[in-house]
C-alpha positions in Angstrom: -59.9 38.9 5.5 -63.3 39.9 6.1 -65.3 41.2 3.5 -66.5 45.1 3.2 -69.8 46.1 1.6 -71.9 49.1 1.7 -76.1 48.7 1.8 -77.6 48.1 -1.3 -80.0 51.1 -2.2 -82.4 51.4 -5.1 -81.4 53.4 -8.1 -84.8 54.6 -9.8 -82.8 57.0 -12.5 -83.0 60.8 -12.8 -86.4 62.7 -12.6 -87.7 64.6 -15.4 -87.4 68.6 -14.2 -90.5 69.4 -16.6 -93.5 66.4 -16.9 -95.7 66.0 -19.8 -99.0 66.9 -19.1 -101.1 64.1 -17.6 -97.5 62.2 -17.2 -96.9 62.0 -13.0 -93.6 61.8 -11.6 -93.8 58.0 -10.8 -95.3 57.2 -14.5 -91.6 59.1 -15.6 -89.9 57.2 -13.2 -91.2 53.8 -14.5 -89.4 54.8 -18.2 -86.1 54.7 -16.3 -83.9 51.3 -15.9 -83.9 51.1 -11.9 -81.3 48.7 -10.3 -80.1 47.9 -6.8 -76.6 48.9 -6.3 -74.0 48.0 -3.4 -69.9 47.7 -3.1 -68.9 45.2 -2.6 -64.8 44.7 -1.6 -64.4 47.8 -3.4 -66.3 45.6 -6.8 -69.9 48.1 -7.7 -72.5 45.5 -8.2 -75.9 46.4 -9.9 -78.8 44.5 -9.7 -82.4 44.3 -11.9 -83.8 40.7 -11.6 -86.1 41.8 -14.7 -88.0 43.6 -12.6 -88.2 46.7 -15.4 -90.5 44.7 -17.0 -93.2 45.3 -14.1 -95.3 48.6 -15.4 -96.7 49.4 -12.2 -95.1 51.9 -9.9 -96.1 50.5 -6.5 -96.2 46.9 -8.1 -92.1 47.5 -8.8 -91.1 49.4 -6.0 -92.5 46.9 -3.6 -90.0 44.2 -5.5 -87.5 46.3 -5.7 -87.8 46.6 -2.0 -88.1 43.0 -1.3 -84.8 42.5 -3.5 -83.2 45.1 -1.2 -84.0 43.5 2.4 -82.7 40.0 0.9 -79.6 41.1 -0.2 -79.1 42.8 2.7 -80.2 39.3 4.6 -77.4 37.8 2.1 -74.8 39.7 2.4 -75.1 39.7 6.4 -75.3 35.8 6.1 -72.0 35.8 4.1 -73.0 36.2 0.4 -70.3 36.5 -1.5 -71.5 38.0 -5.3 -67.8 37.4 -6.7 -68.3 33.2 -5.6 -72.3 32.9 -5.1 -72.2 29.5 -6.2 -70.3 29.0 -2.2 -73.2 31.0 -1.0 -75.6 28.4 -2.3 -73.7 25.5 -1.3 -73.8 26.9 2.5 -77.3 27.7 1.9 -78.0 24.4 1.0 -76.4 22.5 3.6 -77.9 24.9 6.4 -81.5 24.0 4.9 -81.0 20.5 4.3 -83.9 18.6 5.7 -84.3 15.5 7.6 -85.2 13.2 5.1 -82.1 14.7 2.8 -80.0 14.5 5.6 -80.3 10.7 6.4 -80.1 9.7 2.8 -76.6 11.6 2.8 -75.7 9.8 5.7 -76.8 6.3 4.3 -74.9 7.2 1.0 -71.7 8.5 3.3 -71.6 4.9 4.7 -72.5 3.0 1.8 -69.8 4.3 -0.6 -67.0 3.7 2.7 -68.3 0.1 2.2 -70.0 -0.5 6.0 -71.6 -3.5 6.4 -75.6 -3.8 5.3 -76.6 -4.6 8.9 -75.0 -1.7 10.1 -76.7 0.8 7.7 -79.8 -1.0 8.0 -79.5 -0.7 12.1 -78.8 2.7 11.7 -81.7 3.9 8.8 -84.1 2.0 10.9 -83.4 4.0 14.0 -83.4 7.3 11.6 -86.4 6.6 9.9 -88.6 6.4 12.9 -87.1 9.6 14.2 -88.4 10.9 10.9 -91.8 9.6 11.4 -91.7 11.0 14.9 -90.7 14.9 13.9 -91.5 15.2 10.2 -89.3 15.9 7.6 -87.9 19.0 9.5 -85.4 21.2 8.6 -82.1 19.5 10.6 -81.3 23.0 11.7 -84.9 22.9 14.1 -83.8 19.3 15.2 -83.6 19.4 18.7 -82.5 17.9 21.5 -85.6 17.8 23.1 -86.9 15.9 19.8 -84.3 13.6 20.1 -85.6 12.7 24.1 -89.4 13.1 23.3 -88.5 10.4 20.6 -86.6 7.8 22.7 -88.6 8.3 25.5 -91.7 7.7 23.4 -90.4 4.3 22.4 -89.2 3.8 26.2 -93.2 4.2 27.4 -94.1 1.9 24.4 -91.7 -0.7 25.8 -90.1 -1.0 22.3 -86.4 0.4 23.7 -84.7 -1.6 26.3 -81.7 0.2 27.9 -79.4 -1.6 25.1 -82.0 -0.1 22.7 -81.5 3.6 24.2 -77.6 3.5 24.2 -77.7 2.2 20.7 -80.8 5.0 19.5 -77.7 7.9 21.0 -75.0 6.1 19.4 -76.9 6.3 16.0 -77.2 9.9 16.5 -74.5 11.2 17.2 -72.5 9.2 14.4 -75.2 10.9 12.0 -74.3 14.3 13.4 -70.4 13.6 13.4 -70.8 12.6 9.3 -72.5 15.6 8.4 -70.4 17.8 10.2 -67.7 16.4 8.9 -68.8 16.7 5.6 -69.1 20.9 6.2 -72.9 21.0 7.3 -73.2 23.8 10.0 -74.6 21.8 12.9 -74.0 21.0 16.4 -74.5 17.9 17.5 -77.4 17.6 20.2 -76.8 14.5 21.6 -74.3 15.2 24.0 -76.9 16.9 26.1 -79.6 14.5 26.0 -80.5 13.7 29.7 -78.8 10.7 31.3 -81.7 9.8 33.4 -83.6 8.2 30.5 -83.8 4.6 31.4 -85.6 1.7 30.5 -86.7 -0.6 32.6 -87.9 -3.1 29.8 -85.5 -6.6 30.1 -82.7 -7.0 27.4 -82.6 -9.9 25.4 -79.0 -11.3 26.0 -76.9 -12.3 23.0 -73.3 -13.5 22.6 -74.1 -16.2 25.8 -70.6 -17.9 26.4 -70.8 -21.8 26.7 -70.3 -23.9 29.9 -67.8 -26.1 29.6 -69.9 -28.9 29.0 -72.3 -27.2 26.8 -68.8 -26.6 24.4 -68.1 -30.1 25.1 -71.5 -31.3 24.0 -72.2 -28.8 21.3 -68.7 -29.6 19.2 -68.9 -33.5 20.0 -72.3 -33.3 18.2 -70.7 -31.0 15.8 -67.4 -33.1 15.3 -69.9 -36.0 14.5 -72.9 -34.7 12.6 -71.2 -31.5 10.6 -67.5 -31.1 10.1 -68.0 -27.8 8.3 -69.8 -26.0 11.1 -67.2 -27.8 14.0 -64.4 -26.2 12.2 -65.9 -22.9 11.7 -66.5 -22.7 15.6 -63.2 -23.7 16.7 -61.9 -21.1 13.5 -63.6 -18.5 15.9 -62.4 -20.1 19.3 -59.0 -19.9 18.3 -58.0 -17.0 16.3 -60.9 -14.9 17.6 -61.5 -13.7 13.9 -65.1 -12.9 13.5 -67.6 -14.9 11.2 -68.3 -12.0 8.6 -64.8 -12.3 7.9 -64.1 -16.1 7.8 -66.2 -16.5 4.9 -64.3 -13.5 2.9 -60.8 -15.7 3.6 -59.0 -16.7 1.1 -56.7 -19.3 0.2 -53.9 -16.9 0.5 -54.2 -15.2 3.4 -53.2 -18.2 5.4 -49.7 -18.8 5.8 -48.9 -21.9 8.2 -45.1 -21.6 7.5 -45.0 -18.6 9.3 -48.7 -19.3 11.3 -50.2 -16.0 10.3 -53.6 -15.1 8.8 -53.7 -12.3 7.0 -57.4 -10.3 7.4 -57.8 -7.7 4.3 -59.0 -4.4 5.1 -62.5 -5.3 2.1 -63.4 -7.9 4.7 -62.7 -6.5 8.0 -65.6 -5.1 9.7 -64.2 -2.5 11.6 -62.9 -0.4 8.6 -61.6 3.1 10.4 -58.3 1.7 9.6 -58.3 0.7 5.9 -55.1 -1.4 6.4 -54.7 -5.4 6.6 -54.9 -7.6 9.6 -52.0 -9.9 10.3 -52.6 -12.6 13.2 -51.0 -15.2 14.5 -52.7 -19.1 14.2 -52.5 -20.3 17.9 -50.7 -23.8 17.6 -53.5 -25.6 18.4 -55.8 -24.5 15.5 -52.9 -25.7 13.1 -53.6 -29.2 12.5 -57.1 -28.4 12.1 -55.8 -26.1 8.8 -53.4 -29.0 8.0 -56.4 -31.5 7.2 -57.7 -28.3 4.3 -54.3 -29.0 2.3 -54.2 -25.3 1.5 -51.2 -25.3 -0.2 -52.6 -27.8 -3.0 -55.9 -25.2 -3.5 -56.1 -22.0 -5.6 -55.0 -19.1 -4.4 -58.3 -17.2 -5.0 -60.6 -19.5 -3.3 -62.6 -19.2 -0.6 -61.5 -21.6 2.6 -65.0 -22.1 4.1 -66.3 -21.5 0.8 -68.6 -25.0 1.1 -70.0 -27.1 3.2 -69.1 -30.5 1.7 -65.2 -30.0 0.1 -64.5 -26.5 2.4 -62.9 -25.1 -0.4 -64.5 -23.0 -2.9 -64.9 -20.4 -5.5 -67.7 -18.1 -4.3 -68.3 -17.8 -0.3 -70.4 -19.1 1.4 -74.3 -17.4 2.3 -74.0 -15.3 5.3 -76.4 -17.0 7.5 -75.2 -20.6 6.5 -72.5 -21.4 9.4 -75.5 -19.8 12.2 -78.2 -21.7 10.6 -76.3 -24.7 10.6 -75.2 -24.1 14.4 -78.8 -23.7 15.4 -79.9 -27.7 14.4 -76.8 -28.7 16.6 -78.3 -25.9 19.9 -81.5 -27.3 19.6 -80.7 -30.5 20.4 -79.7 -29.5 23.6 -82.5 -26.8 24.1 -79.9 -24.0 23.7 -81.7 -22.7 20.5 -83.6 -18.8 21.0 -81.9 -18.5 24.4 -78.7 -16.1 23.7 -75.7 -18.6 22.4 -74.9 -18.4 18.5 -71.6 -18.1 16.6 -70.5 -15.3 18.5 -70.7 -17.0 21.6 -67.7 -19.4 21.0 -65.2 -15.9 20.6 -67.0 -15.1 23.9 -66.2 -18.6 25.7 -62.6 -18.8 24.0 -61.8 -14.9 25.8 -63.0 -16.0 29.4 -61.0 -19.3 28.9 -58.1 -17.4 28.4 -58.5 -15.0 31.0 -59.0 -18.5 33.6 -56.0 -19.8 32.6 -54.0 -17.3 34.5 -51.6 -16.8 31.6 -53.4 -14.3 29.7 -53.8 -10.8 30.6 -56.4 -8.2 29.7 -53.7 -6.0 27.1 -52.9 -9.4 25.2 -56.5 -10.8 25.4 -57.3 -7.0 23.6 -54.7 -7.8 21.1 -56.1 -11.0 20.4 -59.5 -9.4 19.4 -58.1 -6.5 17.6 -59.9 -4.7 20.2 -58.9 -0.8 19.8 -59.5 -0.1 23.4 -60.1 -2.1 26.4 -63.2 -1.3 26.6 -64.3 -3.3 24.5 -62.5 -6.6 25.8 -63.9 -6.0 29.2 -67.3 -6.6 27.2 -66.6 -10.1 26.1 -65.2 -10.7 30.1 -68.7 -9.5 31.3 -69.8 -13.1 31.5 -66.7 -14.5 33.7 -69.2 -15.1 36.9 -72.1 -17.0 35.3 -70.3 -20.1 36.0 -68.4 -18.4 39.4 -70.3 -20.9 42.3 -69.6 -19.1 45.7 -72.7 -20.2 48.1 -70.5 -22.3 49.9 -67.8 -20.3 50.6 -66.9 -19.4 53.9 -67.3 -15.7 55.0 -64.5 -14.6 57.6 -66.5 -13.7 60.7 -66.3 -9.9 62.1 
């Protein structure tokens, strides 16, 4: 139902009919308790804001005034004087500024447990938005801002075209949370111009091996360090990803029925706060065999330690990539693209060669939620494609 005022009008009391001499009509006036009054749903409100106390006539009627044209600004807006604390909660989150509005953001991802890299990607892109505009009210944010800003960093050459889909992504996500959380906005990025480009070179990550750089790389692995050889073929076979291999527990490995189970507080795609049950390809078994996991506790970490596997903390997050960069360097593949990431990489495009895998069970295999996303880790498929020699049928 919408809600029915009238216009609040000032009240100044009733004027004496005779005036004491050297007493004016305003002096009189000024003995009187004036007040602001308005309906409001049928409610009368009456309003003073201690402005009685002000002795001078022009001094009060000028606040008095002022009180008038923001209650009238109020009420328009949707001030409610039954509820005004809602008033100032909508207030609030139509003023919030910049600065306010990425901490909330920051603290919205933190409490639903994202992972630090991710709320550090996204408060590094913020922050030099705010060092770009100010600390602006988010209401004045627009999308014009938003281009001037990326294409700033595009004619510095700090944005490569990865840099510029990931700057829009980051945006819009920060829109979508506040709006979510009931902040009046709309959400400018879906108007930014497409043209922006870069031009500046991407550096490639995620590089899937040769086959003879996989054979070369776990050989050297298989002879020099058994903990990092079974962590890569942990992420060739099951396709889980290294965050979540060092949260694994002893438990959530069940070779009788060849699952692992990945729990939802170390999954890092956490829309869906459920668990992850995948099957262990039959191949990867006898590698779990050799960790006699059902004679460990429960609650202990599987690649926990790199001497006995096993263990009762995890193990440091950059541990296993460290460890894989002594064995790339060795065959100059150090700083050029390949890292842990690169073996779930290899393992898809293997799958998709053998002819016995399609693109719907390869997604499943990832936990991919579209196949989008699969098509990603296919991208590669023709680095190792030779077709110079080919013949051409002639026209």
């Amino acid at each position: 139902m919408q809600n029915k005022y009238t216009t609040p009008a000032l009240k100044q009391g009733k004027v004496p009919t005779s005036l004491p001499k050297g007493t004016t009509k305003n002096m009189a006036l000024l003995e009187n308790n004036w007040y602001v009054e308005y309906y409001f749903n049928g409610k009368r409100f009456r309003i003073t804001d201690n402005l009685n106390n002000i002795k001078n006539y022009n001094e009060r009627k000028y606040k008095f005034d002022v009180l008038i044209e923001s209650l009238k600004d109020r009420l328009a807006n949707g001030y409610n004087p039954i509820n005004p604390e809602e008033y100032l909660v909508k207030i609030a989150k139509e003023t919030i500024s910049l600065k306010d509005a990425i901490t909330k953001f920051t603290d919205y991802h933190t409490l639903h447990q994202s992972r630090k890299s991710t709320i550090a990607t996204y408060k590094s892109k913020l922050n030099h938005l705010l060092e770009f505009t100010g600390n602006i009210q988010l209401t004045e944010l627009t999308t014009r801002h938003l281009e001037n800003f990326i294409l700033s960093k595009v004619d510095n050459k700090e944005y490569s075209q990865k840099s510029v889909s990931l700057a829009k992504r980051t945006f819009s996500a920060f829109y979508n949370v506040l709006i979510d959380s009931g902040y009046d906005l709309k959400n400018p990025v879906s108007t930014i111009n497409k043209k922006i480009k870069s031009f500046k070179e991407t550096r490639e990550t995620h590089l899937p091996y040769s086959d003879k750089q996989l054979k070369d790389v776990m050989q050297y692995l298989d002879d020099n360090d058994t903990y990092t050889a079974l962590f890569a073929r942990f992420i060739y076979y099951t396709c889980v990803r290294p965050s979540e291999i060092r949260g694994l527990l002893v438990r959530d490995i069940d070779l009788n029925k060849r699952t692992i189970t990945i729990r939802a507080a170390v999954k890092k795609v956490t829309k869906f706060i459920k668990d992850d049950v995948i099957s262990i390809p039959i191949e990867f078994i006898p590698c779990l065999e050799q960790l006699n996991l059902e004679q460990q506790p429960k609650e202990n970490y599987i690649m926990g330690s790199t001497t006995k596997f096993i263990n009762e903390t995890p193990i440091r997050k950059n541990t296993p990539l460290e460890r894989l960069n002594k064995a790339l360097k060795v065959f100059k593949l150090d700083g050029k693209g390949y890292d842990l990431y690169s073996f779930k990489h290899t393992s898809n495009i293997n799958r998709w060669k053998t002819g016995k895998w399609n693109l719907d069970q390869i997604m499943v295999a990832n936990r991919h939620t579209n196949i989008q996303q699969t098509l990603t880790y296919l991208r590669d498929l023709n680095k190792e494609t030779e077709i110079k020699d080919l013949p051409v049928p002639t026209i």
